[in-house]
KOLRO-878145 format. One line per 5 residues: number of its first residue (from 1); for each residue x, y, z of N, C-alpha, C, O, CB. Coordinates in Angstrom, 2 decimals, padded with zeros to 5 digits. Glycine has a CB too. Example, Ala and Ser with C-alpha at 12.3 -4.5 7.8 and 13.67 -1.06 7.14 Angstrom:
1) 013.19,-005.69,007.80,012.30,-004.50,007.80,013.20,-003.30,007.80,014.24,-003.32,008.46,011.31,-004.47,009.05  012.85,-002.25,007.08,013.67,-001.06,007.14,012.90,000.03,007.87,013.41,001.14,008.04,014.08,-000.60,005.72
end
This chain:
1) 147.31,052.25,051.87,146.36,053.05,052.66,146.80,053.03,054.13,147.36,052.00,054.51,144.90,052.51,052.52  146.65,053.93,054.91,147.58,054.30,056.07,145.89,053.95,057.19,144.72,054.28,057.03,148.55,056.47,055.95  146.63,053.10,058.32,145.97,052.06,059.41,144.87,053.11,059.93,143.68,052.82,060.06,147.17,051.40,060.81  145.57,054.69,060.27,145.39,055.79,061.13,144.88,056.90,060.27,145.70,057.55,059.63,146.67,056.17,061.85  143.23,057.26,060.19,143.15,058.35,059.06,142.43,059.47,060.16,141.59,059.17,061.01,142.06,057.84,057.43
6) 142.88,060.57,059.93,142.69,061.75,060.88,141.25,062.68,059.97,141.24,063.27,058.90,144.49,062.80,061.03  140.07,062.39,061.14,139.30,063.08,060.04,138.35,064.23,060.80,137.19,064.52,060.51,138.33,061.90,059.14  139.28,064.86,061.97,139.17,065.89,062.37,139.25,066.96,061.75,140.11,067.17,060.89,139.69,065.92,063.05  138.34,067.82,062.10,138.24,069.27,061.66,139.23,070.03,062.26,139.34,070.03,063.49,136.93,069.89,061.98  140.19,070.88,061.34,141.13,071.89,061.33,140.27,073.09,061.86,139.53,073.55,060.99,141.82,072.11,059.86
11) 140.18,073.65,062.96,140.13,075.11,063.45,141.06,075.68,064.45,141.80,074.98,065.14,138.90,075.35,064.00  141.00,076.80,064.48,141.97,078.12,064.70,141.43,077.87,066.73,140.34,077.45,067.10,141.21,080.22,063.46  142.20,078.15,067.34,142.28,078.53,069.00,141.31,079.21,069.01,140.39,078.95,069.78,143.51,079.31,069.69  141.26,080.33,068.08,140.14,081.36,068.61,139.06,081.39,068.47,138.22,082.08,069.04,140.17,082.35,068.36  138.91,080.24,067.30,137.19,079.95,066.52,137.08,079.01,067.65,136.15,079.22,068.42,136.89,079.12,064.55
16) 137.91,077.95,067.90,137.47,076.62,068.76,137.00,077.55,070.80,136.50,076.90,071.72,139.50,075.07,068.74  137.30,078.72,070.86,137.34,079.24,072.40,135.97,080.06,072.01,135.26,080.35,072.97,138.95,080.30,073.06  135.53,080.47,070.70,134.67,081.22,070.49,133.08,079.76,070.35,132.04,079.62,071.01,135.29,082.30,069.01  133.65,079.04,069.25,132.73,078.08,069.87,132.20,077.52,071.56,131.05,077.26,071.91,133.24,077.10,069.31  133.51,077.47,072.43,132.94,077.27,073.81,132.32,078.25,074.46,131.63,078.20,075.48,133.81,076.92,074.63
21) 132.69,079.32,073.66,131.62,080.77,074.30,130.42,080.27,073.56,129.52,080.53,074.36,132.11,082.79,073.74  129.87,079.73,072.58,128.57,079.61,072.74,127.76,078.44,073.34,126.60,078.42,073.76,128.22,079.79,071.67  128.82,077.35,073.22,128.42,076.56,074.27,127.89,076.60,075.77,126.95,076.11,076.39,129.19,076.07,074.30  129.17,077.58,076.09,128.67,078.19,077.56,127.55,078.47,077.55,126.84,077.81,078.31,129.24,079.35,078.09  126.86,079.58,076.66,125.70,080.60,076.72,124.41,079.76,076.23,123.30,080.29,076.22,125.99,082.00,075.68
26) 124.61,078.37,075.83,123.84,077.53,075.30,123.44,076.73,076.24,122.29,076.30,076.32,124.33,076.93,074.33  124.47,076.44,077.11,124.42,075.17,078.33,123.30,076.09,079.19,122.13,075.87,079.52,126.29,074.71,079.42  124.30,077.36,079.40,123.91,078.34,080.61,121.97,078.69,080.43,121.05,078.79,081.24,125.09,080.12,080.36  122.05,078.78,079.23,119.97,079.06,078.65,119.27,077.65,078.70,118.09,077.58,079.02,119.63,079.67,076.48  119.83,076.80,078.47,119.36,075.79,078.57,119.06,075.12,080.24,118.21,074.23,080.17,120.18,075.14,077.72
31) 119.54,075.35,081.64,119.74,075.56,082.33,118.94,076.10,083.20,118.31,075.38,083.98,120.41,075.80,082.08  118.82,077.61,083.21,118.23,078.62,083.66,116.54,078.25,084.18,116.07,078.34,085.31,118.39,079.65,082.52  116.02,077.89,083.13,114.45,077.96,083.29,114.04,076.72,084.36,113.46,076.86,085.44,113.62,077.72,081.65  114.54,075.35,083.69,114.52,074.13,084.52,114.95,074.41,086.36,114.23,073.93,087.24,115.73,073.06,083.70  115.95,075.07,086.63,116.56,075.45,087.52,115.72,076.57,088.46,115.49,076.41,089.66,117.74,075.83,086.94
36) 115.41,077.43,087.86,114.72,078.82,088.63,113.35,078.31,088.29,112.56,079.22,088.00,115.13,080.64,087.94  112.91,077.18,088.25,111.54,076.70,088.34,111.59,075.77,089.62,110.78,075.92,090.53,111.03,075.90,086.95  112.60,074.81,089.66,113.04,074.02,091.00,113.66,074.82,091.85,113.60,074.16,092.88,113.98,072.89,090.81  114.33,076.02,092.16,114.01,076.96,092.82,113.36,077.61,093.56,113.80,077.85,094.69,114.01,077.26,092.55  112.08,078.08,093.13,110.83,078.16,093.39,110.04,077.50,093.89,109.34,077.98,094.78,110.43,078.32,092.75
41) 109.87,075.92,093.41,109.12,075.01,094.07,110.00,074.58,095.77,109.54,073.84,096.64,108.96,073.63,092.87  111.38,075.36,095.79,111.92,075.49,097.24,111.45,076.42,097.94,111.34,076.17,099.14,113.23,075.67,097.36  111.07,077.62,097.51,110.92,078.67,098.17,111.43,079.77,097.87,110.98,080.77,098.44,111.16,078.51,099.12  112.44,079.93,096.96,113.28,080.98,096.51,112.30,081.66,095.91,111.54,081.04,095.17,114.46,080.66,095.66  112.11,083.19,096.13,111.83,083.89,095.70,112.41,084.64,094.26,113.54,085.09,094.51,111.76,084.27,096.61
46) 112.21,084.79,093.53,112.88,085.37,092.22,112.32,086.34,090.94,111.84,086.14,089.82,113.25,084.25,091.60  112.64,087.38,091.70,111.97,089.02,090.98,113.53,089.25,089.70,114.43,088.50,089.33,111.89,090.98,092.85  113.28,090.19,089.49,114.62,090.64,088.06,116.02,090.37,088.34,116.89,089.73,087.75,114.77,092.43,087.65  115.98,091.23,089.72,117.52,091.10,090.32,117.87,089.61,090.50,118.82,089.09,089.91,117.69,091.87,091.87  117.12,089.00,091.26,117.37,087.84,091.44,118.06,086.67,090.35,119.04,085.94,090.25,116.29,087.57,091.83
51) 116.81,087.05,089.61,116.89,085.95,088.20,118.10,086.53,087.36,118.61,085.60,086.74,115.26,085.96,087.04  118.77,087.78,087.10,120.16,088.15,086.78,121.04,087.50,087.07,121.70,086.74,086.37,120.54,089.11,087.14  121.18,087.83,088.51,122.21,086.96,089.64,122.33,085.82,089.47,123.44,085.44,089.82,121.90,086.89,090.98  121.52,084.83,088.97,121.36,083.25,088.59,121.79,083.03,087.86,122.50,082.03,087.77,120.42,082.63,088.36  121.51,084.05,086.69,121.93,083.63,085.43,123.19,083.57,084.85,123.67,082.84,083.97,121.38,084.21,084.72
56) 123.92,085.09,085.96,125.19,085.34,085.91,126.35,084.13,086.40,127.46,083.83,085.96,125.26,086.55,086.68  125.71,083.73,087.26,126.14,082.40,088.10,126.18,081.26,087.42,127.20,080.56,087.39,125.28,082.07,089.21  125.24,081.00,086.89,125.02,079.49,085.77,126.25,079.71,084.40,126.97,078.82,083.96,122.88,079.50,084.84  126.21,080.88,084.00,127.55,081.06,083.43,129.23,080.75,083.58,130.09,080.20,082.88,127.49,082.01,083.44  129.18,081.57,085.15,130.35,081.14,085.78,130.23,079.21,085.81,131.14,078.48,085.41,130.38,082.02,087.47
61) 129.18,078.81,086.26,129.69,077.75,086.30,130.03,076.83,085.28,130.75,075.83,085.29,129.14,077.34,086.94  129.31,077.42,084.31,129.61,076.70,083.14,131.11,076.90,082.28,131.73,076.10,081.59,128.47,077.05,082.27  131.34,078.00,082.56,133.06,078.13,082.37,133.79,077.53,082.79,134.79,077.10,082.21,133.69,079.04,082.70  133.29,077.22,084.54,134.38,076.69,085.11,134.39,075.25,084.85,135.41,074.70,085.25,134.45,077.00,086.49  133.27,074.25,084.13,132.95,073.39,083.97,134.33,073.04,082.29,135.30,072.34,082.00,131.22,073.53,084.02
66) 133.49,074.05,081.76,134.70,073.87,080.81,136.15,073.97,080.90,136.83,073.52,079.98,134.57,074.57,080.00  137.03,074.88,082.58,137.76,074.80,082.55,138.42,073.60,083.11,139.52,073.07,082.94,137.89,075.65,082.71  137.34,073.33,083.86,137.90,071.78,084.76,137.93,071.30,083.58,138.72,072.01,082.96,136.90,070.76,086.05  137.46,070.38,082.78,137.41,069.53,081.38,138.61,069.83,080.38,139.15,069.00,079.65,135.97,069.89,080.55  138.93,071.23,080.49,140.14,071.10,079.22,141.17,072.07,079.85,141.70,072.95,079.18,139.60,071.70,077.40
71) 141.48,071.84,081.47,142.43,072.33,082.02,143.79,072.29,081.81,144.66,072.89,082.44,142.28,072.07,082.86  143.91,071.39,080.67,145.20,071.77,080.16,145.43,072.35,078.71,146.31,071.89,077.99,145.96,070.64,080.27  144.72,073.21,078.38,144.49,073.88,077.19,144.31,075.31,077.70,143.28,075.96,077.55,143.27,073.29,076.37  145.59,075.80,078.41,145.74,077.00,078.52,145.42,078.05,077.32,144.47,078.73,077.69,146.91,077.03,078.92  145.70,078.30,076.49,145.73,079.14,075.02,144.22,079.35,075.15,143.73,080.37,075.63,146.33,078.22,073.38
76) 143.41,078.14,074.61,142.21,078.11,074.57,141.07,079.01,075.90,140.25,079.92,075.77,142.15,076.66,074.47  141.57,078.13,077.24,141.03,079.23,078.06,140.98,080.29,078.12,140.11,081.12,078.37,141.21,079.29,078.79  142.33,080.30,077.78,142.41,082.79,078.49,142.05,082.90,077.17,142.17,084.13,077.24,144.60,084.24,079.08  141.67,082.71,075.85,140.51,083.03,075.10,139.28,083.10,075.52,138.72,084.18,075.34,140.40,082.35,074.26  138.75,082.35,075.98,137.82,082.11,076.60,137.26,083.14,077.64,136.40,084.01,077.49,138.12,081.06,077.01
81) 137.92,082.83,078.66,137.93,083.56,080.02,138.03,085.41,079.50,137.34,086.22,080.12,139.57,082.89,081.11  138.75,085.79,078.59,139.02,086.71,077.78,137.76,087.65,077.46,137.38,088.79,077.72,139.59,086.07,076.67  137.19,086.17,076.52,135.99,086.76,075.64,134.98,087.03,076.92,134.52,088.17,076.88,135.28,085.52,074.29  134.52,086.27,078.04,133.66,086.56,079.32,133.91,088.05,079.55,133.15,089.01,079.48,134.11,085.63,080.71  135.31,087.93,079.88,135.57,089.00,080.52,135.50,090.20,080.18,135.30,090.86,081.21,136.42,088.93,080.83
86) 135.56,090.93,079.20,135.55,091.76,077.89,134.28,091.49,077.69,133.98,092.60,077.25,136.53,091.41,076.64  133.28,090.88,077.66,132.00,091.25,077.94,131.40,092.16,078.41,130.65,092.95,077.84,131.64,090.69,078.39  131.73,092.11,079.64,131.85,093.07,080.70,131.83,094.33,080.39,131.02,094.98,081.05,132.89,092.93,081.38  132.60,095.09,079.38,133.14,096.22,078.72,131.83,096.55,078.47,131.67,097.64,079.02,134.21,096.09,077.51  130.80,096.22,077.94,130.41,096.48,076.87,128.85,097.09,077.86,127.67,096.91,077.55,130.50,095.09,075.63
91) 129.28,097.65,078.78,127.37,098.12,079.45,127.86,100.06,078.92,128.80,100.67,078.40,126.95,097.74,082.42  126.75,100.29,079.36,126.90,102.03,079.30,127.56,102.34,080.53,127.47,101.77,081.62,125.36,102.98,079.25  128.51,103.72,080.05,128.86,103.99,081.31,130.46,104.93,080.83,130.51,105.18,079.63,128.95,102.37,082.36  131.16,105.20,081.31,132.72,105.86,081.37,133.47,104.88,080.71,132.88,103.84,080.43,133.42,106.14,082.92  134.71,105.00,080.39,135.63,104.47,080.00,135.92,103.24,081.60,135.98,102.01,081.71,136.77,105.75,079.48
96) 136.02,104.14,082.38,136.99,103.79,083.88,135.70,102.93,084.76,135.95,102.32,085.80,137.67,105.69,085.01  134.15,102.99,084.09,133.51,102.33,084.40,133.37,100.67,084.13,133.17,099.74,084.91,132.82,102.98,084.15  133.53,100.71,083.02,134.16,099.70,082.24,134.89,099.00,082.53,134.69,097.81,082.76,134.61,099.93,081.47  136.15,099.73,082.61,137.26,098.78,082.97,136.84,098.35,084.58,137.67,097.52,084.96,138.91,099.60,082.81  135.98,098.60,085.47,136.06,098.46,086.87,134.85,097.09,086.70,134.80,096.10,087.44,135.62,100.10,087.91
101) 134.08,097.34,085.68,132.69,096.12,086.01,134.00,094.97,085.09,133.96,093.93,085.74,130.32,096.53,084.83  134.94,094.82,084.06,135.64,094.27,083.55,136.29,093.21,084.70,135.97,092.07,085.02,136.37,095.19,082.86  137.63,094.40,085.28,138.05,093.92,086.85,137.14,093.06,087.75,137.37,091.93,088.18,138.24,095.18,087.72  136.03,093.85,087.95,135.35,093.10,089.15,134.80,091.67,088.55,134.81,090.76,089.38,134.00,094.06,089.82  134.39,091.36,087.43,133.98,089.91,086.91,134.95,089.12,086.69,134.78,087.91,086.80,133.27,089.85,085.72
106) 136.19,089.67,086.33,137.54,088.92,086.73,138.13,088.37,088.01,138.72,087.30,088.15,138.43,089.66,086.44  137.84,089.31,088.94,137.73,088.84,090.43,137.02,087.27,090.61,137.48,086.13,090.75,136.73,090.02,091.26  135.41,087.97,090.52,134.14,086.93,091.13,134.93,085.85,090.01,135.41,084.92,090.65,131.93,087.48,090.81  135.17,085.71,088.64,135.29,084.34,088.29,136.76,083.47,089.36,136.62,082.42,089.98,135.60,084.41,086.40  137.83,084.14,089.29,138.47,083.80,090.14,138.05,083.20,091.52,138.39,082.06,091.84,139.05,084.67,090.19
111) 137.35,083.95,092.28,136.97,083.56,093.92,135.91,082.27,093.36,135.82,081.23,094.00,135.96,085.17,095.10  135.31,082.46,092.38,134.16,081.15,091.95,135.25,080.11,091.78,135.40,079.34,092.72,133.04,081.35,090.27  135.85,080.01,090.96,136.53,078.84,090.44,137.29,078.47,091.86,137.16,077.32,092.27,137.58,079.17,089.01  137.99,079.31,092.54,138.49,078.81,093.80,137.35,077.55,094.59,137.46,076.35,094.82,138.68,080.27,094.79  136.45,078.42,094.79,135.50,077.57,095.51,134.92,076.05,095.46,134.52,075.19,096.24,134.61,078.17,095.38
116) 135.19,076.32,093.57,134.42,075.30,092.91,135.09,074.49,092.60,134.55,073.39,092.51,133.75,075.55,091.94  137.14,074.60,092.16,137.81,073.59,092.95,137.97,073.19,093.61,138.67,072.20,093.39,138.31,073.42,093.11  137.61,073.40,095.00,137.97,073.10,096.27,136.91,072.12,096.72,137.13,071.21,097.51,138.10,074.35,097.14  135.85,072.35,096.20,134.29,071.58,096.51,134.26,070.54,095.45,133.60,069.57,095.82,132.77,072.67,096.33  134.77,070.44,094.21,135.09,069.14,093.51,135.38,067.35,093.82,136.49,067.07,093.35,136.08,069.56,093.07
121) 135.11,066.85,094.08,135.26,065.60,094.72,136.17,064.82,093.46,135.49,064.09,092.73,133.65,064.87,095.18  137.44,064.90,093.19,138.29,064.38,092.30,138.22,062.83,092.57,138.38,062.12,091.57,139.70,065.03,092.44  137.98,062.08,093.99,138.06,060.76,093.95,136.55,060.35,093.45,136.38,059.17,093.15,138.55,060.17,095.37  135.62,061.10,093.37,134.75,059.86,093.12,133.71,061.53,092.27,133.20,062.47,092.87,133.95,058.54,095.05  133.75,061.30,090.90,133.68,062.55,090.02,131.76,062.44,090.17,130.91,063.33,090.10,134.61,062.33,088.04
126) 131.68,061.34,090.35,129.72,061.44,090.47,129.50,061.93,091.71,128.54,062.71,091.72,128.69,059.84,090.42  130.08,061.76,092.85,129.51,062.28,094.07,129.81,064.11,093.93,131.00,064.36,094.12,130.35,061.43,095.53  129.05,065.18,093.68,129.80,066.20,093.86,128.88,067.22,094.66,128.83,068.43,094.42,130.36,066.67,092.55  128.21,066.59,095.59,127.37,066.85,096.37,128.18,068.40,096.98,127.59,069.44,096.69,127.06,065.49,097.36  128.90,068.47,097.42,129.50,069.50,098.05,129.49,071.03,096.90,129.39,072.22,097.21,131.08,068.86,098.48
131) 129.64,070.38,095.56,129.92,070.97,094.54,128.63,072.23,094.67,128.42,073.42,094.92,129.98,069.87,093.25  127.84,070.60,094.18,126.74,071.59,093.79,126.09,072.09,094.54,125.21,072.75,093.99,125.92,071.25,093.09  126.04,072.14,096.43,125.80,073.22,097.33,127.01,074.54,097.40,126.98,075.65,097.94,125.65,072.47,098.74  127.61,074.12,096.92,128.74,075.50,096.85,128.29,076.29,095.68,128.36,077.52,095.61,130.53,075.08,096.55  127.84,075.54,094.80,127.30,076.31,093.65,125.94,076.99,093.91,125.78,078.04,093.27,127.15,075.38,092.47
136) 124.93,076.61,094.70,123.66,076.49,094.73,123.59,077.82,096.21,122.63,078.37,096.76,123.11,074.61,094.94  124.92,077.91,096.39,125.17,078.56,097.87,125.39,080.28,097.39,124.97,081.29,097.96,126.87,077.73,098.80  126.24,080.15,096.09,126.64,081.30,095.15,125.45,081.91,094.83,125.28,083.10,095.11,127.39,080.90,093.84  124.51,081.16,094.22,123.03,081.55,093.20,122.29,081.98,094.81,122.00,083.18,094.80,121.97,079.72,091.96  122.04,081.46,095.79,120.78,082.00,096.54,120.96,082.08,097.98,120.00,082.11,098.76,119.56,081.14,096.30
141) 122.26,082.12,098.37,122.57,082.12,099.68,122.59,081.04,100.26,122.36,080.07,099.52,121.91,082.80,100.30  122.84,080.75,101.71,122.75,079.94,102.85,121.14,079.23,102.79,121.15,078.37,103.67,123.06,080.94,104.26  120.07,079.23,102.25,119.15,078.86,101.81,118.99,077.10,102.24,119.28,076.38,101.29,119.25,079.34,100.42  118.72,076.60,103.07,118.79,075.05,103.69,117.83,074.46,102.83,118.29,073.50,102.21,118.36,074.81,105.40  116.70,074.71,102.61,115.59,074.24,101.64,116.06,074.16,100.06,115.56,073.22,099.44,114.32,075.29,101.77
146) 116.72,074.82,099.50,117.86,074.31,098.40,119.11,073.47,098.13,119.38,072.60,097.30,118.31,075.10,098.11  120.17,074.40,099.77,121.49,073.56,099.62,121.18,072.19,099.82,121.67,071.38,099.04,122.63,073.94,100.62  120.34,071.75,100.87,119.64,070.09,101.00,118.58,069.47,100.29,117.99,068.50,100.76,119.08,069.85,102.23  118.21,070.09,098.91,117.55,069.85,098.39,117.94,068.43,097.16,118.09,068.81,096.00,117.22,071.07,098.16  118.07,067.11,097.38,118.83,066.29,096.47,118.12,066.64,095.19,118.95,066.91,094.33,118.84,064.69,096.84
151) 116.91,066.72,094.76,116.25,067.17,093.31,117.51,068.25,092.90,118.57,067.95,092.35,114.40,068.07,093.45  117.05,069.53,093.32,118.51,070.29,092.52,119.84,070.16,092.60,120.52,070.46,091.62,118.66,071.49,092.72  120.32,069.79,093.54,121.66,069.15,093.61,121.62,068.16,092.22,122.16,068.47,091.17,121.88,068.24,095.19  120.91,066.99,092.43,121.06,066.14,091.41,120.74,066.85,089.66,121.19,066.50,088.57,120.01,064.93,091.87  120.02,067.68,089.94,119.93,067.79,088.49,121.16,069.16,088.13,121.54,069.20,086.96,118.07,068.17,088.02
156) 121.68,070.11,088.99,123.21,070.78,088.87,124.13,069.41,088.57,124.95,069.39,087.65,123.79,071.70,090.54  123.89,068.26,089.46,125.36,067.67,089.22,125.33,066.78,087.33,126.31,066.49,086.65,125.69,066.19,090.88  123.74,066.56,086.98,123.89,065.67,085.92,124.16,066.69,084.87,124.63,066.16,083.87,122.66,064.68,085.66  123.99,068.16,084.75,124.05,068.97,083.69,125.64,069.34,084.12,126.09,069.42,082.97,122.80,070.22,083.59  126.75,069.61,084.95,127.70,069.79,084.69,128.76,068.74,084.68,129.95,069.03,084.55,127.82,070.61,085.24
161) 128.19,067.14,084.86,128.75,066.07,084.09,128.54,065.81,082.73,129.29,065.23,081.95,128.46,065.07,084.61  127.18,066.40,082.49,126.91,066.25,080.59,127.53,066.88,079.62,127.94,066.50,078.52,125.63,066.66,080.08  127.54,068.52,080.49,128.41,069.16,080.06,129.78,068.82,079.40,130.24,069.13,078.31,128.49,069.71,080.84  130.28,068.09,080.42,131.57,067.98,080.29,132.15,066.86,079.55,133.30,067.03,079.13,132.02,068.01,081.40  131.56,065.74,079.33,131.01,064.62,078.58,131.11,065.42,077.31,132.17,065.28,076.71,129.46,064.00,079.03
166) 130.17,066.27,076.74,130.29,066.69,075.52,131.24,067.99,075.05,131.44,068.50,073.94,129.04,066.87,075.23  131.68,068.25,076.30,133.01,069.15,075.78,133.86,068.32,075.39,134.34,068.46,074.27,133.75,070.06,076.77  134.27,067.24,076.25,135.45,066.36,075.31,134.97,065.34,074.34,135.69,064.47,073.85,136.45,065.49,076.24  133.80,065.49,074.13,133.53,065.16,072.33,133.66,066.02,071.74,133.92,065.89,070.54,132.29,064.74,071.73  133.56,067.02,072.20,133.84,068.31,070.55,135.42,068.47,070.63,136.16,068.31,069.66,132.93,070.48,070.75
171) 135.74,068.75,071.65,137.51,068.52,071.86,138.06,067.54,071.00,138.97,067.78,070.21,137.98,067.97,073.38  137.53,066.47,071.14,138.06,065.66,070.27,137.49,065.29,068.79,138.02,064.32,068.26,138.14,064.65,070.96  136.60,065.86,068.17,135.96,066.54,066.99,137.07,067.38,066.04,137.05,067.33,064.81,134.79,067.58,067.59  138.10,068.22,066.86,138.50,069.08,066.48,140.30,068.98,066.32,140.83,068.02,066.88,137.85,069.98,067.27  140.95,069.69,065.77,142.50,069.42,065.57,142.58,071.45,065.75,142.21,072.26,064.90,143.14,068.33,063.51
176) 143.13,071.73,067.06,143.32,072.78,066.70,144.27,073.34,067.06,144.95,073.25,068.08,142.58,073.31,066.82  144.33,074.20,065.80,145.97,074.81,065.09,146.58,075.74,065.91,147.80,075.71,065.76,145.89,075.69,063.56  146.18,076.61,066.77,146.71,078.13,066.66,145.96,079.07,066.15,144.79,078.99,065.80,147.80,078.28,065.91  146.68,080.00,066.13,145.96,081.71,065.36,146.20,081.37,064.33,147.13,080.68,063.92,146.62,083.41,065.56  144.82,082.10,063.46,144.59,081.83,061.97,145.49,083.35,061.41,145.54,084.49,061.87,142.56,081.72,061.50
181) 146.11,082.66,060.21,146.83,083.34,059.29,146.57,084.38,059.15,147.18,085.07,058.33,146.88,082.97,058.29
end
């Protein structure tokens, strides 16, 4: 009997990037309500547009959460980032409309993730105080009664450490192959 028994689940790149798309959209709902309730108890105002804009945002970050975490699983990402993006496609509108709301969410994730590397605190991964006002800066503006708010700061920074905590348990849950046959 062999010391080392492998009792990971076999899936495909695209099932395992399609699973983090629902993770994302799972983290991101799960998220939302807790958040745009502590929000509010700041002062933020939040009518339709608003609460869109948040939601759109809690997404991005949750991508980028997953990309920091399995940043070296290129294949997997631009699946990922892919499936977001190509989302996009899918409102009413022209062909050339499409492709432009496509483009432009390809942009904003780009300029986000810039930001949100840069505001990362790599020496000390619990402090990410900077983080999560850069994040919190995206969702509602220059807003001082939020960005200094330690309640939401702290509860952005414990959901995109949990996050990430349980991305590399399912990461490591999994053995995955490539494109399926």
């Amino acid at each position: 009997m062999p010391a080392f028994r492998n009792d990971k689940k076999i899936i495909t790149t695209e099932d395992f990037a399609e699973g983090l798309w629902v993770f994302c959209k799972k983290r991101s709902t799960s998220l939302y309500d807790p958040l745009t309730a502590d929000l509010k108890k700041a002062g933020v105002e939040i009518d339709d547009e608003a609460g869109f804009l948040i939601a759109k945002e809690i997404v991005i970050i949750n991508l980028w959460t997953i990309s920091k975490t399995l940043r070296a699983e290129k294949e997997i990402l631009d699946l990922l980032h892919r499936r977001y993006i190509m989302g996009h496609k899918n409102i009413d509108g022209s062909e050339d409309e499409k492709i432009h709301f496509a483009k432009q969410a390809q942009v904003k994730l780009h300029d986000r993730y810039g930001k949100y590397y840069s505001a990362w605190n790599d020496k000390e991964p619990g402090q990410q105080w900077v983080l999560a006002s850069t994040m919190l800066e995206q969702m509602v503006g220059k807003n001082r009664h939020v960005l200094l708010n330690p309640f939401i700061a702290t509860a952005l920074i414990s959901h995109i450490l949990a996050a990430m905590k349980r991305i590399l348990q399912l990461r490591g849950e999994f053995d995955v192959t490539g494109k399926a046959a």
